[in-house]
N, C-alpha and C positions, 0 to 999 in steps of 0.2 A: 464613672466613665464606662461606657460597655464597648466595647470589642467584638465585629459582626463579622463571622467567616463560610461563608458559602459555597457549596457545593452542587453541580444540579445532573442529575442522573447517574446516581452510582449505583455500582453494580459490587456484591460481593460472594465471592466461594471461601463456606469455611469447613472443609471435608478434614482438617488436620487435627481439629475438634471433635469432630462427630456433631458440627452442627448442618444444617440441611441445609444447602444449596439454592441462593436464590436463582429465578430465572434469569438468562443470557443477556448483558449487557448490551443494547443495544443505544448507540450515540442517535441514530436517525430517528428514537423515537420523541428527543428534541426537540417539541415546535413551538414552546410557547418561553419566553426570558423571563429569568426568576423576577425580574423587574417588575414584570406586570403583576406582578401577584401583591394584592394590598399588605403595606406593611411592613414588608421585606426590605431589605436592603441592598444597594445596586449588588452584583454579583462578584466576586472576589475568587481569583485563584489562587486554591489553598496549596503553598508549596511549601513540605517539611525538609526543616533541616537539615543537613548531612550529620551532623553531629547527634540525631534520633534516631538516627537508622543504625547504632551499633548494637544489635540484639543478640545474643548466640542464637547459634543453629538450634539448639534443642530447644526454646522457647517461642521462635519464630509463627505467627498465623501466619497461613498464604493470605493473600491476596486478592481479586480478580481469579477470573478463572483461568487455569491451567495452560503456560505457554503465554500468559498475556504479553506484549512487548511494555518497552519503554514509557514509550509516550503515556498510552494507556493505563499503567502502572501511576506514573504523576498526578495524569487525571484523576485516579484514586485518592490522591495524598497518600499514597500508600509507599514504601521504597523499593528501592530496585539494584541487584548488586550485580545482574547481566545475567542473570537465569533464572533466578524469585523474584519475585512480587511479594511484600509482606506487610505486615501493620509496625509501624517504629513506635516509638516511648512517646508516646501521646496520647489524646482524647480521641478516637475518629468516630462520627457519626457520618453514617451513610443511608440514605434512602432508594429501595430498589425498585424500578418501574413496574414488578408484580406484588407490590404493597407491602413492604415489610418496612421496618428500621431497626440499622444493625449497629450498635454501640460497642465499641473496643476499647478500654482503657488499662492504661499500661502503668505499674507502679511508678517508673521513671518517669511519669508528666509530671512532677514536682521535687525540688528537693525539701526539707527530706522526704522520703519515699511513702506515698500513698501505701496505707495499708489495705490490699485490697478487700480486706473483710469488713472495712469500714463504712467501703461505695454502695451506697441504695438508692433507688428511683421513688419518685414519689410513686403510694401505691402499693408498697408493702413489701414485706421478701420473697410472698409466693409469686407465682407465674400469674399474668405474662413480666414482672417486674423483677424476677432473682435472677440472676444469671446464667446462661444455660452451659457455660462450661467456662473453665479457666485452666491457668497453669501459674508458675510461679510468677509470673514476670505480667501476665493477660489475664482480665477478667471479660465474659464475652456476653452481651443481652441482648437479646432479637428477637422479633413477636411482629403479627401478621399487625397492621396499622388500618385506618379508615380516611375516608378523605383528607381528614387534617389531624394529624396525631403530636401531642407537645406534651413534654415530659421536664422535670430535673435530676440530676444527676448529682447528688453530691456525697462528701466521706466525714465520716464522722472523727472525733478525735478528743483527746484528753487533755482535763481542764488542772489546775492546780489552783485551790483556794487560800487565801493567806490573810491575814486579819485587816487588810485594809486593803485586797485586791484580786484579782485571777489570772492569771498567763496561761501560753499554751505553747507547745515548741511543738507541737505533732502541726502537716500542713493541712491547708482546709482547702476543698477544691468544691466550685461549683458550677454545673455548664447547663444552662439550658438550651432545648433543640427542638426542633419543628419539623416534619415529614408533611409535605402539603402538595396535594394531587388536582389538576386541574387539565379537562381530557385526556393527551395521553403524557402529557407534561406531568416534572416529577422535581421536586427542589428540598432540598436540604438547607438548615436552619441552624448552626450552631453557634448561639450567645454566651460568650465567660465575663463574671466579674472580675475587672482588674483593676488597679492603681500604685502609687510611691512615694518614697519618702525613707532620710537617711537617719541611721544615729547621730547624732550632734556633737562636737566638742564642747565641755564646761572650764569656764574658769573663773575662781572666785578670787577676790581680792579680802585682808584684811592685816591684823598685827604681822602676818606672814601670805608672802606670794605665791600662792597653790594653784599649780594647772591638771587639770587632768585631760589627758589627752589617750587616742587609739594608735597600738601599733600596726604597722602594713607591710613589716616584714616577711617573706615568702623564703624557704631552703629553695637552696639551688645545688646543692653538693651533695653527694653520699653520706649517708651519715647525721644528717644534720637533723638538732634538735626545733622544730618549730615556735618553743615554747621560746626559746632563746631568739631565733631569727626573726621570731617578729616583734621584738626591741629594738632592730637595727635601724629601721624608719619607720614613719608616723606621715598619717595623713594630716594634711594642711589645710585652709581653709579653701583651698582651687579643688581639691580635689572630690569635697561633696558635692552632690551626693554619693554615700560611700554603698554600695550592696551587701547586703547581709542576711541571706537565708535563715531558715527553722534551724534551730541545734548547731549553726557554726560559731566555732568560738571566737569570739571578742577578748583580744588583747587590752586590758586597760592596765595605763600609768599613771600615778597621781606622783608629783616630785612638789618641791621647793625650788622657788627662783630666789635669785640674789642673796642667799646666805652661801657664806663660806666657812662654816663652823664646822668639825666635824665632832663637836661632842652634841650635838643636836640631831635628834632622830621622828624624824615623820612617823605620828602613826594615824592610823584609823579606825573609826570607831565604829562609825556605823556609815553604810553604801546601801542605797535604793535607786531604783526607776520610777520614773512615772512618762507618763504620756504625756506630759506637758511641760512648756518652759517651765515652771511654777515647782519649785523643791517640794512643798506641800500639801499639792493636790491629791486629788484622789481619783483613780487607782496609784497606786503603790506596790511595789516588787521589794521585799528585801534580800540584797547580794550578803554584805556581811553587816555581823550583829556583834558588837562589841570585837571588833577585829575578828571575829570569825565567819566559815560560811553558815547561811540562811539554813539550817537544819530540816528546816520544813518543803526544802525545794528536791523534788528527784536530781535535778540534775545541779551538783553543788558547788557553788564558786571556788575555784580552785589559787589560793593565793601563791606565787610566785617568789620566792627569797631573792632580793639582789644583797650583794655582798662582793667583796674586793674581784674576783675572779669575773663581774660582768665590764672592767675595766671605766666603770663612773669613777669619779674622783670622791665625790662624797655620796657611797651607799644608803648610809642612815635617812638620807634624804629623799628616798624615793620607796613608793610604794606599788606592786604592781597584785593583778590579778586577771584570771583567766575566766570568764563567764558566758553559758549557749545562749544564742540569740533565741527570742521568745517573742513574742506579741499578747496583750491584754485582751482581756476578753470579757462583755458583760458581765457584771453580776449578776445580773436579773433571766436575760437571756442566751448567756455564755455561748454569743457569737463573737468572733473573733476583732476586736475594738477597730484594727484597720479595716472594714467591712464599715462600721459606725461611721467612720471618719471619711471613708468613701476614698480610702487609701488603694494606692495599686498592687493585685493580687497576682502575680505574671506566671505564666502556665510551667515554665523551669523555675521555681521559685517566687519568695516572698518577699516584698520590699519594705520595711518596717521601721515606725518612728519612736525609740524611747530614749530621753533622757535621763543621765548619769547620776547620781550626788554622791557627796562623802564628805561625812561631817569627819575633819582633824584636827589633830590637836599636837604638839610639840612636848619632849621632853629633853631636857640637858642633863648627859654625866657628870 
């Protein structure tokens, strides 16, 4: 699914960088609609966020040029706090009507957070493709363009390989963009890969009734442990799909149904993902390995003790664990699997499909 956002005559000053000033934004020199230009898509007013626009002062691009108002400020995409004009935690591409195109991307357009040393354009690192200045928060690329100028933008990131698969928890962002001049007419072109899809609840039946399900627990008091609070509810089947970003942790519970013994204790042996309903397909993720975590994963399944203080009636029966949300990724070509799938990739984050297992087993004192 592709996602078309358009913008048509922008104008930008970026003197906070030391990058050079394009020429004066002029609206009246307007006369042709992004429409007529083959290809394109009808026109679209790009309005960000309010919740993009929390940048600190000290990281802040201007804007437009100096004094812009309001209005004009919007017409940017750019925010407005009643005296700046500034670039917020997103993508902007803008096209200036004296031929340039100015690229702003902010580590905040995704969680987790775009590395910006990762962002390259096709084309290479040198100029006119490497950025011509940054800061911690903004990386900035701008280069004189010709009638029709189209580029991609995307960030690199890290893979983890494992004997029957690859994940990735770093985000992957990619945007294509189009600067296209026709008389004195000027239209901006910015295309992002997006799509979605939830974790799933499992539950297996057999000599013992095993569910495993996610907590959606959230603190709301002082103090509070979230490891704990997110045991207190569980999402149900109304509430997928569930969102789960790169590196956010996934509360998982595996319990026993309809035993009331308490010399009988759940345990688990071995916990893996895959991208499929199918326990055995492949790709493959393994969580834990013989009740432990996956050794081989940087970011390591973190198991949970319940015992009489989480106030169950029968502890032994329940098994819990904490593990960062990830997505598969080729083997071959180690792009990111929901790209494969034609999954949606959404510009604050990542929507992502993998299924749970855990092979258990019972023991009695």
């Amino acid at each position: 699914m592709w996602v078309g956002v358009a913008c048509a005559a922008l104008f930008v000053h970026l003197n906070y960088l030391g990058i050079t000033a394009a020429s004066p934004w002029d609206p009246q020199a307007v006369k042709q609609p992004l429409s007529q230009f083959p290809g394109l898509h009808e026109p679209q007013k790009a309005v960000i966020s309010p919740e993009k626009c929390g940048v600190d002062d000290v990281y802040r691009v201007p804007c437009g040029e100096p004094g812009v108002a309001a209005a004009q400020c919007a017409a940017l995409n750019c925010c407005f706090d009643g005296q700046q004009c500034y670039y917020g935690k997103t993508v902007t591409v803008q096209c200036t009507i004296d031929g340039q195109f100015v690229l702003v991307v902010a580590r905040d357009t995704t969680l987790p957070r775009l590395s910006l040393d990762s962002v390259s354009l096709l084309g290479g690192s040198d100029a006119p493709c490497s950025a011509v200045d940054s800061n911690a928060d903004f990386a900035i690329y701008q280069s004189w363009v010709t009638v029709v100028y189209e580029n991609k933008m995307f960030s690199s990131y890290e893979v983890a390989v494992g004997p029957l698969g690859a994940i990735t928890r770093d985000s992957h962002y990619e945007l294509y963009f189009q600067c296209r001049y026709a008389d004195t007419a000027v239209a901006a072109l910015a295309v992002q890969l997006a799509s979605n899809s939830p974790p799933m609840p499992v539950a297996a039946s057999g000599p013992l009734m095993v569910e495993l399900r996610l907590g959606s627990g959230q603190c709301v008091t002082k103090g509070c442990v979230q490891a704990q609070a997110a045991y207190t509810s569980y999402y149900t089947d109304a509430d997928y799909p569930v969102t789960k970003v790169l590196r956010e942790p996934v509360y998982v519970e595996v319990r026993m149904l309809g035993r009331t013994d308490p010399n009988i204790a759940l345990i688990l042996g071995h916990c893996w993902a895959t991208s499929s309903p199918h326990p055995f397909s492949t790709p493959q993720w393994d969580l834990l390995v013989d009740g432990c975590p996956y050794q081989y994963d940087r970011y390591l399944t973190t198991p949970i003790p319940v015992d009489g203080s989480s106030g169950i009636q029968f502890p032994s029966h329940y098994k819990r664990f904490v593990l960062k949300m990830f997505t598969f990724v080729d083997p071959d070509s180690k792009a990111p699997w929901r790209e494969k799938e034609e999954m949606l990739l959404q510009q604050d984050g990542s929507l992502l499909t993998n299924w749970l297992w855990c092979l258990v087993e019972k023991s009695s004192s």
